[in-house]
C-alpha positions, 0 to 999 in steps of 0.5 A, spaced: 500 715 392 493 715 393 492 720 388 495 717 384 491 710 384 485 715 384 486 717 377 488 711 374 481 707 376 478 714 373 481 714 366 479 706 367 471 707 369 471 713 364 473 708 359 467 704 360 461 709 361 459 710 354 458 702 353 451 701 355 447 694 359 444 692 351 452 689 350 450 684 354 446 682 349 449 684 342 455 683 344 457 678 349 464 678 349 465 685 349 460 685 355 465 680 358 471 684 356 468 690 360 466 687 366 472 684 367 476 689 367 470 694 371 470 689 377 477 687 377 479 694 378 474 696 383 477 689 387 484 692 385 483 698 388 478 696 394 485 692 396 490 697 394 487 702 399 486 698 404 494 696 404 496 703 404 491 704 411 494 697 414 501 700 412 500 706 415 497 703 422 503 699 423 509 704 421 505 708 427 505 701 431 509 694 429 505 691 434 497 691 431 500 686 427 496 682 432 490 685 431 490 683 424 486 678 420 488 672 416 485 677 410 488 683 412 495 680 413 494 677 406 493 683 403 498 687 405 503 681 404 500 681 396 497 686 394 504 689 392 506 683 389 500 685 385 502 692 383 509 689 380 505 685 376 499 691 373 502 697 374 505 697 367 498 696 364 493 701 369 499 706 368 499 706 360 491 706 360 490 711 364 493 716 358 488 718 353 486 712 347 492 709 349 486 705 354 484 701 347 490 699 345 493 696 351 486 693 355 485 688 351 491 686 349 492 685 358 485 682 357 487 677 351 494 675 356 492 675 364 496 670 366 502 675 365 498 681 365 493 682 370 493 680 377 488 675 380 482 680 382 481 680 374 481 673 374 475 668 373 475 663 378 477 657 372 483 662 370 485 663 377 486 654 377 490 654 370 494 659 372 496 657 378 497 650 376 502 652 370 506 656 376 506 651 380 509 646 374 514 651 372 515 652 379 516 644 381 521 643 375 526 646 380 526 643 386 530 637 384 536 642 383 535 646 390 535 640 393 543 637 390 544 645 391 542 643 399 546 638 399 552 640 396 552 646 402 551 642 407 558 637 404 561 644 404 559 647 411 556 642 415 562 638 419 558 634 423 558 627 419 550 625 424 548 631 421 550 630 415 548 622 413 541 624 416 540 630 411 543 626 405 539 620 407 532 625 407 534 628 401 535 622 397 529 618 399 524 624 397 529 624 390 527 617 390 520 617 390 518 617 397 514 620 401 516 623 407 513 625 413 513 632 417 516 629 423 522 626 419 522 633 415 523 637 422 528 633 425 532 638 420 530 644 426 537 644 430 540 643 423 539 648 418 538 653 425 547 653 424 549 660 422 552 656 417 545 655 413 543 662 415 540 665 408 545 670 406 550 663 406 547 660 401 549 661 394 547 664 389 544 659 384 541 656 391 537 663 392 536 665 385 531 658 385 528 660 392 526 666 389 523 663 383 520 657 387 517 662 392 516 669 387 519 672 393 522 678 389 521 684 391 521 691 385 526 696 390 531 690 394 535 686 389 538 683 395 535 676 395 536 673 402 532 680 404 527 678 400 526 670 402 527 673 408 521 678 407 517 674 404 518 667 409 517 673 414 510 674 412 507 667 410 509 665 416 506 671 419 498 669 415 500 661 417 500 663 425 493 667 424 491 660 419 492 655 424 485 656 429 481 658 423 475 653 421 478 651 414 471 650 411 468 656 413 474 660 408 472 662 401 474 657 395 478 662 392 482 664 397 483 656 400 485 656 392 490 661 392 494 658 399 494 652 397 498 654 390 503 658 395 505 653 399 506 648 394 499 644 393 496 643 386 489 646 388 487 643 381 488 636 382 485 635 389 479 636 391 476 641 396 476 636 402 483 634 399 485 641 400 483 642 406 486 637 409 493 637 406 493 646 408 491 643 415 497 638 415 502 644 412 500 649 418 500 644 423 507 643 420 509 650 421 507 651 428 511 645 430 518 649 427 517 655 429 512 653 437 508 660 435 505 658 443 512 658 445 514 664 449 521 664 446 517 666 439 520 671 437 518 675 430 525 678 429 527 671 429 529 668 423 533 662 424 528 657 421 526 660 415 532 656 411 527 650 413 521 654 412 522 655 405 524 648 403 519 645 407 514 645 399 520 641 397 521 636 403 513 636 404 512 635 397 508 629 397 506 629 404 501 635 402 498 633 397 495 627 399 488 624 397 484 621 402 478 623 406 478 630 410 475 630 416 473 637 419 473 634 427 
């Protein structure tokens, strides 16, 4: 693999060695063209390296988990995320003169072929707010699709008035609290609603609302649970972290991924409404408990659904107070 990785950022940096500093003059955009990719690539690989060093250490031993930083646990949660997306395009360039031809067409579209480290920090704003809308556009549906496996599942007739009763005060416009939204813990906890219950079309939604999907497992409850698994994983670490001290891009990219338009709030809004979100999340899963447990996947059914319940209540605009 590693080998691999080698010759595709060789054949990539070969490519530009013949162009020299006087471009930046000449020619800007060429310029531009070529920094970016040089610069991506180097991240990209920097990451990717990194992610097979942190895989090895933890199949040796699962518990270093714990060791682990907010970044590093990111990294090995994304970066194959980011292989599914850029390995057509590094594979294809790294033939002979074949880089000429596909580089600047990934250059010319990165929304769909290149992953962020190619991205400029405006780009990384667009596109993450197109995804957020193309995203947002199903929620409506899970949300009838929750309700109609709750009718057919659920026997207890307190619980399910309280589950339709919520769901239709978001549906109506109103904003919900996170208090309201964990009242549904012992609820969704049912083996009834347990992931590998849920239809089909409910997991297929989830699946794109979360980019869940993985390149080797088709099994979509396996995926949601994976990618559930790791998020929370990057949350727990999160929740102790000064939120101003993080880098833009990165309170960006959290933010897109947990259901909040980082392009339409400001920083301070950001931060306040990922703090509302991680403070959300230690109250379902009790990460201080000593019943926590890892393995333990009985809340991811509500943890998934949370960017849909929540949606108004973690992107609220108002004053971010740092104490």
């Amino acid at each position: 693999m590693k080998t691999l990785i080698t010759n595709i950022v060789s054949s990539s940096k070969t490519s530009l060695k013949p162009y020299g500093s006087k471009l930046q003059q000449r020619y800007p955009k060429l310029y531009r063209f070529i920094s970016v990719l040089k610069n991506g690539t180097s991240r990209f690989t920097k990451e990717t390296f990194l992610f097979l060093n942190l895989k090895y250490k933890l199949w040796r031993n699962p518990n270093l988990i714990d060791q682990l930083t907010w970044k590093e646990v990111e990294t090995y949660r994304q970066i194959p995320r980011d292989w599914k997306k850029v390995a057509p395009v590094m594979v294809v360039s790294s033939f002979p003169f074949l880089n000429y031809i596909i580089l600047p067409i990934a250059y010319a579209y990165p929304h769909k072929l290149l992953s962020n480290q190619f991205w400029t920090l405006e780009q990384q704003l667009k596109f993450g707010e197109i995804d957020y809308y193309n995203k947002v556009k199903h929620y409506s549906t899970i949300l009838e699709l929750l309700l109609i496996h709750t009718d057919d599942k659920l026997d207890d007739t307190v619980a399910k008035n309280y589950m339709f009763d919520l769901v239709n005060k978001i549906k109506d416009g109103q904003e919900v609290t996170s208090e309201e939204v964990l009242e549904l813990k012992p609820i969704l906890k049912r083996p009834e609603f347990d992931l590998k219950k849920l239809s089909y079309d409910h997991l297929h939604l989830l699946e794109k609302v979360e980019s869940s999907r993985r390149a080797f497992d088709l099994i979509q409850s396996s995926n949601l649970a994976y990618y559930a698994y790791w998020l929370r994983e990057i949350d727990k670490k999160l929740l102790h972290q000064d939120l101003g001290k993080l880098p833009i891009e990165h309170i960006y990219t959290m933010c897109f991924e947990r259901g909040i338009n980082s392009r339409s709030h400001s920083i301070d809004d950001l931060k306040m409404n990922l703090r509302y979100w991680l403070e959300n999340t230690d109250k379902l899963f009790e990460f201080n408990s000593p019943t926590f447990k890892r393995d333990n996947q009985e809340y991811f059914t509500l943890y998934l659904h949370s960017k849909i319940l929540l949606r108004s209540s973690i992107n609220r605009k108002s004053r971010y107070n740092p104490g």
